[in-house]
C-alpha positions as protocol buffer text, in pm:
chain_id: "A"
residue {
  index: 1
  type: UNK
  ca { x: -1324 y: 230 z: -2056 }
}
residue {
  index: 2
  type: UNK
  ca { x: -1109 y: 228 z: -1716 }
}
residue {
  index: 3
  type: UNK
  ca { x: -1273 y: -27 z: -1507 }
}
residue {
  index: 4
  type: UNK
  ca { x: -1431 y: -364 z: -1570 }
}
residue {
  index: 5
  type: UNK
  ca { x: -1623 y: -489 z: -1267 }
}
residue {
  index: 6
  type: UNK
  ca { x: -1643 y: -843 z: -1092 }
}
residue {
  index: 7
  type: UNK
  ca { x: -1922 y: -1064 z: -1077 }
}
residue {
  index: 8
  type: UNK
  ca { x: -2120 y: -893 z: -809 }
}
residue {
  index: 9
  type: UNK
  ca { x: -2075 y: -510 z: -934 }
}
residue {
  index: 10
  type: UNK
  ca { x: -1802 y: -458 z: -687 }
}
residue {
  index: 11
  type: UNK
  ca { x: -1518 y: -222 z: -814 }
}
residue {
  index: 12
  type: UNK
  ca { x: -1185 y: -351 z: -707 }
}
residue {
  index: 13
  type: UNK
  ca { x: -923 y: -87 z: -640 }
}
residue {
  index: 14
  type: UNK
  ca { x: -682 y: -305 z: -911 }
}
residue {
  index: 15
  type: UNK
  ca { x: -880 y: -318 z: -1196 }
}
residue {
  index: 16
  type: UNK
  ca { x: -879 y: 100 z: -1155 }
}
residue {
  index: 17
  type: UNK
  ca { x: -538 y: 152 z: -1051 }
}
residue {
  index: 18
  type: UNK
  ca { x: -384 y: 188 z: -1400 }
}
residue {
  index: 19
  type: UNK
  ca { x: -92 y: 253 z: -1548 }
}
residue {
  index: 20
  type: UNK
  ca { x: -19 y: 509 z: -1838 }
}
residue {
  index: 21
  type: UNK
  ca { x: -47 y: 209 z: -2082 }
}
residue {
  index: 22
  type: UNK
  ca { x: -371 y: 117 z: -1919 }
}
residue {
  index: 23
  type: UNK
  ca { x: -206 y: -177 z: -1794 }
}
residue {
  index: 24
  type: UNK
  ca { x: -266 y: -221 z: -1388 }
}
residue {
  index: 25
  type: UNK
  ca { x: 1 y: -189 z: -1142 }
}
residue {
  index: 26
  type: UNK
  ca { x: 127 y: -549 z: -974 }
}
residue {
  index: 27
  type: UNK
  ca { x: 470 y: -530 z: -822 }
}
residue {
  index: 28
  type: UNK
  ca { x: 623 y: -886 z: -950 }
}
residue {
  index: 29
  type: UNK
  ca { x: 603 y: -1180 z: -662 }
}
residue {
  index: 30
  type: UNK
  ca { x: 917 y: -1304 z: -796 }
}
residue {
  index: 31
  type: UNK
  ca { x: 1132 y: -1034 z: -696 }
}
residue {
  index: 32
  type: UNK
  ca { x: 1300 y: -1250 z: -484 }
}
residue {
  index: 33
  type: UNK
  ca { x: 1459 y: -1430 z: -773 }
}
residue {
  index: 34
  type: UNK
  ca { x: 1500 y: -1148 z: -1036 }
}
residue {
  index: 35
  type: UNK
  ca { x: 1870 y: -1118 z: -998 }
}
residue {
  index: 36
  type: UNK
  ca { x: 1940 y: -1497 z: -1000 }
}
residue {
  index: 37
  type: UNK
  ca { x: 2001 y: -1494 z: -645 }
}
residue {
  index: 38
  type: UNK
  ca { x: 1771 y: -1614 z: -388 }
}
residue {
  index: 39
  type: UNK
  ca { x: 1637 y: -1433 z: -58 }
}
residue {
  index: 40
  type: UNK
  ca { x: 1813 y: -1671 z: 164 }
}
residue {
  index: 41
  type: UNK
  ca { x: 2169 y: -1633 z: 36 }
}
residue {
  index: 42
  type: UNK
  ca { x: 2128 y: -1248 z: 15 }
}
residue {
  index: 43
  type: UNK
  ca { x: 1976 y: -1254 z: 404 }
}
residue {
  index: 44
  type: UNK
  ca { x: 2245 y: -1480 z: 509 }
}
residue {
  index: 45
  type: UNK
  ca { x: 2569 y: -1312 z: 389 }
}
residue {
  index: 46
  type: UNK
  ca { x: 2404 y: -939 z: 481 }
}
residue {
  index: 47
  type: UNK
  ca { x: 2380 y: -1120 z: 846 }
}
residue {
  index: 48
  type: UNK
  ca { x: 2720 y: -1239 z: 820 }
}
residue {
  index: 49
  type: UNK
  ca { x: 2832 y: -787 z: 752 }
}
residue {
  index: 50
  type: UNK
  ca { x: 2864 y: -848 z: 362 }
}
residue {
  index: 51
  type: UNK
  ca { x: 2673 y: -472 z: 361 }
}
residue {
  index: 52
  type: UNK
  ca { x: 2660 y: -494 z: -38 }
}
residue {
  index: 53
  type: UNK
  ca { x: 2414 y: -787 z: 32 }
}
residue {
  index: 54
  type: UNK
  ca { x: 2205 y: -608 z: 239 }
}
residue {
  index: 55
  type: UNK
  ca { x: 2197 y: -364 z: -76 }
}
residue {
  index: 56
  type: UNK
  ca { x: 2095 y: -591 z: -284 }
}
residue {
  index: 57
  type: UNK
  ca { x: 1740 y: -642 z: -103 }
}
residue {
  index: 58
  type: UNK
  ca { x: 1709 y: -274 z: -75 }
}
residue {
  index: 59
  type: UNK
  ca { x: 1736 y: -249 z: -487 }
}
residue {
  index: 60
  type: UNK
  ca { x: 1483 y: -534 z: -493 }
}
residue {
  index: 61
  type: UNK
  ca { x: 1238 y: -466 z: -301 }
}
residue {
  index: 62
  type: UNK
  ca { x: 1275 y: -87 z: -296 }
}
residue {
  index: 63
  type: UNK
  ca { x: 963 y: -41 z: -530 }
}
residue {
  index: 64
  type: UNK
  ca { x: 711 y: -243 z: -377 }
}
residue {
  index: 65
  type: UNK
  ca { x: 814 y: -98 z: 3 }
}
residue {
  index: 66
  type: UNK
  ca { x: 752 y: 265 z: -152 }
}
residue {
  index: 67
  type: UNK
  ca { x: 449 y: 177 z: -329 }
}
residue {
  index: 68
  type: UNK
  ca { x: 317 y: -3 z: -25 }
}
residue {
  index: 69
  type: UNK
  ca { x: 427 y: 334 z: 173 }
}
residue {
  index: 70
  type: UNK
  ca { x: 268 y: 565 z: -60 }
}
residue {
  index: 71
  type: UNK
  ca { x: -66 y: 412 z: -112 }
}
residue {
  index: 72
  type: UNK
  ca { x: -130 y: 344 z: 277 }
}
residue {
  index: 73
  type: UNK
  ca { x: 23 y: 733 z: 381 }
}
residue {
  index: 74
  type: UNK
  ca { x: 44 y: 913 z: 82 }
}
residue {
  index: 75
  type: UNK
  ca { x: 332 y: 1049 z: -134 }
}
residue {
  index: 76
  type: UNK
  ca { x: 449 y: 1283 z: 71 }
}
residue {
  index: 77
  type: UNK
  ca { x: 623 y: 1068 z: 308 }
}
residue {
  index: 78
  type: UNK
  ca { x: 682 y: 767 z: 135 }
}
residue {
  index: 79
  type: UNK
  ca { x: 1053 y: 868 z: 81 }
}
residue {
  index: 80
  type: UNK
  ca { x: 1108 y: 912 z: 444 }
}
residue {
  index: 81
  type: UNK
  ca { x: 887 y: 602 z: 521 }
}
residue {
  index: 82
  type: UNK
  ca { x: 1066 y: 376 z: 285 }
}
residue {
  index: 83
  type: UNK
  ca { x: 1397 y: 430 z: 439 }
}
residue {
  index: 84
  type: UNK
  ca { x: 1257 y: 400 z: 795 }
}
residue {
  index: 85
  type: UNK
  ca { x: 1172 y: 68 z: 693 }
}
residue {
  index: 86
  type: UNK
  ca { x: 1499 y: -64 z: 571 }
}
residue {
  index: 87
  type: UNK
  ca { x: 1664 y: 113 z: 838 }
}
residue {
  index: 88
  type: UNK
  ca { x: 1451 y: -133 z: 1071 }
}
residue {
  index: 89
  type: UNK
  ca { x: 1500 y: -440 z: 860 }
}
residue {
  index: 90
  type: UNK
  ca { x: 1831 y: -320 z: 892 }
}
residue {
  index: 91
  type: UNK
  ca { x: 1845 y: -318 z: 1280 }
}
residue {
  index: 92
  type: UNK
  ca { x: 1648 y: -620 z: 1319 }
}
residue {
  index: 93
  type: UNK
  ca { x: 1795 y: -833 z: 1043 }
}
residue {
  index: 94
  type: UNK
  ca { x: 1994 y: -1089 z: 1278 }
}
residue {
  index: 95
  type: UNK
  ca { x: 1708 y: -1216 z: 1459 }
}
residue {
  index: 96
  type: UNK
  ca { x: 1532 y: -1277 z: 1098 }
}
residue {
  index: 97
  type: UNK
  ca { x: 1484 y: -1669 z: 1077 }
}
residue {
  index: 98
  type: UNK
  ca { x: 1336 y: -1841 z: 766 }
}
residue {
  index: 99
  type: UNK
  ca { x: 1079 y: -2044 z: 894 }
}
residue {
  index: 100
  type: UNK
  ca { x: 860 y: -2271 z: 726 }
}
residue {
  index: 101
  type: UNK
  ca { x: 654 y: -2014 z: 452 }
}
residue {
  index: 102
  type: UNK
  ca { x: 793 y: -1726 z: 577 }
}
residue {
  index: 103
  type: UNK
  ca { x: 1035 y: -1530 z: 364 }
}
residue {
  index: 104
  type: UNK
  ca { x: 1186 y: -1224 z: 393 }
}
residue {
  index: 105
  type: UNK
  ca { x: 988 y: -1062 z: 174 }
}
residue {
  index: 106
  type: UNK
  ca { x: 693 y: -1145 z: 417 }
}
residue {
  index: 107
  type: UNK
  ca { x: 897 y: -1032 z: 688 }
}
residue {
  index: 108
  type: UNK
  ca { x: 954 y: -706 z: 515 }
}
residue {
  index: 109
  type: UNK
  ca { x: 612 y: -617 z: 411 }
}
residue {
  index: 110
  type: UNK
  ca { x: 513 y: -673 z: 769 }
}
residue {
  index: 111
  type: UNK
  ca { x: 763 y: -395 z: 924 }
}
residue {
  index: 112
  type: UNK
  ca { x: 650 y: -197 z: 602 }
}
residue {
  index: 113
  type: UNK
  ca { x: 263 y: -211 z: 731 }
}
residue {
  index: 114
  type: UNK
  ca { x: 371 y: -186 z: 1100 }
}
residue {
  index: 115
  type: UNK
  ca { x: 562 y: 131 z: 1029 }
}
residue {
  index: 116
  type: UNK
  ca { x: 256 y: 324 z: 784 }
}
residue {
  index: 117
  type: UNK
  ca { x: 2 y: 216 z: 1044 }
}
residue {
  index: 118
  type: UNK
  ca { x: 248 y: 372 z: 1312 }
}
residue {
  index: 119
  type: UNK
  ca { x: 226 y: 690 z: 1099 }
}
residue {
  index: 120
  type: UNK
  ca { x: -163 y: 693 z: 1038 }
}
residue {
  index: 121
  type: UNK
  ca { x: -219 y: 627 z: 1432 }
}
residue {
  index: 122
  type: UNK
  ca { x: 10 y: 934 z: 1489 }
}
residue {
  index: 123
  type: UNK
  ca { x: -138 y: 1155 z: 1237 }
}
residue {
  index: 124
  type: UNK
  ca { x: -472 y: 1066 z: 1429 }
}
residue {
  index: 125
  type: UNK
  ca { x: -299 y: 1183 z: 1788 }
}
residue {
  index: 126
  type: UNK
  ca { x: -187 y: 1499 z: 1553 }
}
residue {
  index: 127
  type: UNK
  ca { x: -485 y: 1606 z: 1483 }
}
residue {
  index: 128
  type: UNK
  ca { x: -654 y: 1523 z: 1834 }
}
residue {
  index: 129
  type: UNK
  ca { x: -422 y: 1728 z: 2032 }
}
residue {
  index: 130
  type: UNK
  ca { x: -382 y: 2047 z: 1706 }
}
residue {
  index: 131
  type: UNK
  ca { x: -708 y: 2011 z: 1521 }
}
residue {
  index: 132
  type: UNK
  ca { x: -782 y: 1887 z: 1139 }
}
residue {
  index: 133
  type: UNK
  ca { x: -663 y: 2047 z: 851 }
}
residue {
  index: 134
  type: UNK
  ca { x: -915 y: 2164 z: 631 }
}
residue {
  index: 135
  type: UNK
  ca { x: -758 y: 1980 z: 366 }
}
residue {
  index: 136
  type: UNK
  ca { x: -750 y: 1654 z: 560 }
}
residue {
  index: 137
  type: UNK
  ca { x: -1019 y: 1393 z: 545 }
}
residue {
  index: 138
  type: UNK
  ca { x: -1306 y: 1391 z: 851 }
}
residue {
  index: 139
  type: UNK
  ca { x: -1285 y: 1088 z: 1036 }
}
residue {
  index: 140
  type: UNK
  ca { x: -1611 y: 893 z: 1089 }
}
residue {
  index: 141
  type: UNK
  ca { x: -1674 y: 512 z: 1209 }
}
residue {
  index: 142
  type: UNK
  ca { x: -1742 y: 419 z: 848 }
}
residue {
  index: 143
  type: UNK
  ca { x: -1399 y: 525 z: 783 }
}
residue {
  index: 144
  type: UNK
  ca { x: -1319 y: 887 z: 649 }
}
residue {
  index: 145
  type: UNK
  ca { x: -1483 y: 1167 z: 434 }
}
residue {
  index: 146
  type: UNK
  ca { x: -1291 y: 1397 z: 251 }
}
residue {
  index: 147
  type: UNK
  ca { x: -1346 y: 1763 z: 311 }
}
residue {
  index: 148
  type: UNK
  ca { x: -1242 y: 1911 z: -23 }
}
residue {
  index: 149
  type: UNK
  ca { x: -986 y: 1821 z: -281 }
}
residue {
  index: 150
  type: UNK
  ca { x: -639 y: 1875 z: -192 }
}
residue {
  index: 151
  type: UNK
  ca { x: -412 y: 2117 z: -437 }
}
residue {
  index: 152
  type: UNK
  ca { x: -255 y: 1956 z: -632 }
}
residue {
  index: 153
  type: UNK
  ca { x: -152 y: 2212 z: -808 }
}
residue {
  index: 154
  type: UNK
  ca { x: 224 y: 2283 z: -622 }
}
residue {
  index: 155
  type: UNK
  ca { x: 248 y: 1872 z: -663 }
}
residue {
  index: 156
  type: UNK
  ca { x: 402 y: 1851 z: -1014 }
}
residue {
  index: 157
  type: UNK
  ca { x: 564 y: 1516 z: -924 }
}
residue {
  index: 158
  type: UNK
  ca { x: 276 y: 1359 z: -820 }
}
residue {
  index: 159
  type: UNK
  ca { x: 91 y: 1492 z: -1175 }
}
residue {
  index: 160
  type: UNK
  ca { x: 415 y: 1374 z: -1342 }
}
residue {
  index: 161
  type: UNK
  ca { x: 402 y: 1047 z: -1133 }
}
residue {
  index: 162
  type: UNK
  ca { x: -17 y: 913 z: -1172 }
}
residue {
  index: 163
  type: UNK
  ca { x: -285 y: 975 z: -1410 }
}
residue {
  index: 164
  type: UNK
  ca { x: -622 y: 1107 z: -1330 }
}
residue {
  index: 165
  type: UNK
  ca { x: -733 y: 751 z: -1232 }
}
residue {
  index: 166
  type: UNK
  ca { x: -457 y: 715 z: -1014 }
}
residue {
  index: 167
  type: UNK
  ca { x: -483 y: 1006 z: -818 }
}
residue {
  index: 168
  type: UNK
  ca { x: -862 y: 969 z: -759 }
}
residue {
  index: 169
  type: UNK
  ca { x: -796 y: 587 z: -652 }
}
residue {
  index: 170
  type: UNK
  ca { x: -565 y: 761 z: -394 }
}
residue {
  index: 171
  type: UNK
  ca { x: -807 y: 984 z: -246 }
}
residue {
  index: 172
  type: UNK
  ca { x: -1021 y: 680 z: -192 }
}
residue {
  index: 173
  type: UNK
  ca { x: -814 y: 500 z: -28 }
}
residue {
  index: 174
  type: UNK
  ca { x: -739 y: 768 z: 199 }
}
residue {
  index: 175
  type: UNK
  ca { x: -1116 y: 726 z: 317 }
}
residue {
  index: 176
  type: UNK
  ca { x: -1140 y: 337 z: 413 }
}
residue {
  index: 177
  type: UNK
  ca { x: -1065 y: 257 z: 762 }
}
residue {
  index: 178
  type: UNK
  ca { x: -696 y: 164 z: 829 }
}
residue {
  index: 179
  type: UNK
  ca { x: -771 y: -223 z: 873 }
}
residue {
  index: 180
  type: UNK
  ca { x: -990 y: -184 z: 486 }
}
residue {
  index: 181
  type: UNK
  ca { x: -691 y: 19 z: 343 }
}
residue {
  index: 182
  type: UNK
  ca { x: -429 y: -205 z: 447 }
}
residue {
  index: 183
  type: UNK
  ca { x: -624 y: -533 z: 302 }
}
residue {
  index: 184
  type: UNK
  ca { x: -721 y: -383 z: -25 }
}
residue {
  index: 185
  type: UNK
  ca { x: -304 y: -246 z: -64 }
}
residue {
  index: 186
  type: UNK
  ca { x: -189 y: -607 z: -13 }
}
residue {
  index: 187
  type: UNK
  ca { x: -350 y: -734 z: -212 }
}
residue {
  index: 188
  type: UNK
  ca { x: -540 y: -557 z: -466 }
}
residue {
  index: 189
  type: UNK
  ca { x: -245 y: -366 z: -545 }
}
residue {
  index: 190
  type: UNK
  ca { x: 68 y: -487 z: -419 }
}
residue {
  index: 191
  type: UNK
  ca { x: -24 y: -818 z: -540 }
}
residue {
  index: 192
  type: UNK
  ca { x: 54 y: -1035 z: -253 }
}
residue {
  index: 193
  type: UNK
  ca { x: -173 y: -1311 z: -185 }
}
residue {
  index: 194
  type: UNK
  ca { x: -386 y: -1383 z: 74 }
}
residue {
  index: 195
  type: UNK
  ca { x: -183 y: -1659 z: 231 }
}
residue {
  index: 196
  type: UNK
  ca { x: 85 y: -1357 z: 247 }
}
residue {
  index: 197
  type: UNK
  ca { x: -116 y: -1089 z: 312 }
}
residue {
  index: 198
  type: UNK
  ca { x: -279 y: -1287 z: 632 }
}
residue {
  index: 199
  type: UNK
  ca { x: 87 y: -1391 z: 770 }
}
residue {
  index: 200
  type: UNK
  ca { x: 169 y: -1017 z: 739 }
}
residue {
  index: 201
  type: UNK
  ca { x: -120 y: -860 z: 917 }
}
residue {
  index: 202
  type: UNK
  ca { x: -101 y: -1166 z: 1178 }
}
residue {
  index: 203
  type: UNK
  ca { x: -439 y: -1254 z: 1115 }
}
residue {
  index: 204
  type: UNK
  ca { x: -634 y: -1566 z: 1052 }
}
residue {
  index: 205
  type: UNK
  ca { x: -692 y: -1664 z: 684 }
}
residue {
  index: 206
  type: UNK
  ca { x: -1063 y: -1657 z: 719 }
}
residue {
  index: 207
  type: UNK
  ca { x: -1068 y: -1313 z: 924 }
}
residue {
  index: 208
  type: UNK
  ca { x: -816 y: -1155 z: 624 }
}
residue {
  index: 209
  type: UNK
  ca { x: -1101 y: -1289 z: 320 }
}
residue {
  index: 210
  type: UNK
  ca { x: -1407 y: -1140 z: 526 }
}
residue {
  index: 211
  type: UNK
  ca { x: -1221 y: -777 z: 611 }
}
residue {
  index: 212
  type: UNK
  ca { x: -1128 y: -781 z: 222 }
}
residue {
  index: 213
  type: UNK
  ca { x: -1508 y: -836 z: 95 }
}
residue {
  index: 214
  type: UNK
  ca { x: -1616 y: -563 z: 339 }
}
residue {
  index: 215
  type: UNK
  ca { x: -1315 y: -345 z: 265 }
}
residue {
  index: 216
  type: UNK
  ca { x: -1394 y: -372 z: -161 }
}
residue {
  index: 217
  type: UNK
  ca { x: -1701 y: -337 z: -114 }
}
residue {
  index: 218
  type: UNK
  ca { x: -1658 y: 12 z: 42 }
}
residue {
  index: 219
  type: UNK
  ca { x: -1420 y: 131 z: -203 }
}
residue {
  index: 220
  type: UNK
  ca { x: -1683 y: 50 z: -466 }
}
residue {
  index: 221
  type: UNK
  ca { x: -1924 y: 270 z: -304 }
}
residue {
  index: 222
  type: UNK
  ca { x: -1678 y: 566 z: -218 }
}
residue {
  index: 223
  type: UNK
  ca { x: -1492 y: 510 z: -574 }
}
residue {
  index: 224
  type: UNK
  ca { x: -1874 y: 564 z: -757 }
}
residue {
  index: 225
  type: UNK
  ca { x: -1962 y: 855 z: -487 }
}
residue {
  index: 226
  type: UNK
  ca { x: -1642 y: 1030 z: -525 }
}
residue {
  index: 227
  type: UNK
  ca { x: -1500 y: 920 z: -839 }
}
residue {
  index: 228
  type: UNK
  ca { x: -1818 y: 1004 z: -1019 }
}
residue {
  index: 229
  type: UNK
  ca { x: -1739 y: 1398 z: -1018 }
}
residue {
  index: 230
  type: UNK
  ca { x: -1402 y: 1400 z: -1087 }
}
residue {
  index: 231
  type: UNK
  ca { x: -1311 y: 1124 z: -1402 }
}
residue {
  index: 232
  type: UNK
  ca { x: -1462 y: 1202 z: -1775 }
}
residue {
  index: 233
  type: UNK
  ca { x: -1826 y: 1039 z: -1817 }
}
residue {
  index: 234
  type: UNK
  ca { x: -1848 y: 674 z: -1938 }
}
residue {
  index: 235
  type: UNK
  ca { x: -1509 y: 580 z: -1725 }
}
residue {
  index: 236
  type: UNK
  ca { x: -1687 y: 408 z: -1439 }
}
């Protein structure tokens, strides 16, 4: 079996998203400690010009901005998404303040989001102004529909990179609505929590809980839809 299913039959994208040892993917909250030095002295000596600082939060936090990057816009920019995020931590990094919860890790995820939703809103003026890809998804009110299975086939990273599972998580994803897509990430599979996730989508607490019970429940019914015809009978 690949998934297990809560309470109320609802599929949550975390309890697919697997790893080769079956184990699911959660980027560690305690990143910020790993090394034995905390956030705040790291932040302060990088905004004092100790640049090997700086590059110590890149190393640490590296994974989870990619992942983040690569679930919300796909693998094929992640790379260059990734850096344009540090690159704007970078820029902004002396007007960063710890103030009362907030962290920088908080701080980080929320340029991370701003910057992927930046690149979904222009892929939407892309396609307005060019015309959709056959490959690309059809974009509908409920969210988006794919139009056929993209190739994978010149991809060998990305078979190298995710299982079956994986990939057909992906393509799910790809059809919630920005605002679903973005709440099941955070959390689901970037593990923040929802105290977190709300401060980095600037959204009340209660607003953040009700958009995530929508946005798993419409994974569930796109995962069973779509997932049905591509993973081996009895995984669902």
């Amino acid at each position: 079996m690949y998934t297990s299913q809560t309470d109320n039959g609802t599929i949550s994208p975390s309890q697919v998203f697997v790893k080769e040892n079956g184990s699911a993917e959660q980027p560690s909250a305690e990143a910020s400690t790993a090394c034995g030095v905390d956030d705040s002295v790291l932040v302060k000596a990088a905004q004092q010009g100790q640049a090997e600082a700086f590059g110590v939060l890149v190393d640490r936090y590296h994974r989870e901005i990619y992942g983040l990057a690569a679930r919300i816009c796909g693998l094929a920019v992640a790379d260059d998404l990734t850096q344009d995020v540090f690159l704007k931590a970078l820029e902004a990094l002396q007007r960063f303040q710890f103030r009362g919860g907030a962290g920088f890790r908080t701080w980080l995820y929320r340029i991370a989001v701003n910057t992927a939703i930046n690149e979904l809103r222009q892929r939407k003026r892309h396609r307005q102004v060019m015309g959709p890809s056959l490959d690309e998804p059809v974009l509908t009110d409920e969210g988006s529909v794919q139009r056929q299975l993209s190739d994978t086939t010149a991809e060998p990273h990305r078979l190298a990179e995710q299982n079956e599972m994986q990939r057909v998580v992906n393509e799910v994803l790809e059809m919630l609505t920005e605002k679903q897509r973005t709440a099941v990430v955070l959390i689901d599979l970037q593990g923040l929590t929802y105290e977190e996730a709300a401060e980095v989508l600037g959204c009340p607490l209660g607003t953040l809980k009700s958009r995530l019970v929508r946005a798993r429940a419409a994974f569930a019914e796109k995962f069973r839809e779509y997932g049905a015809q591509w993973i081996p009978n009895g995984a669902i």
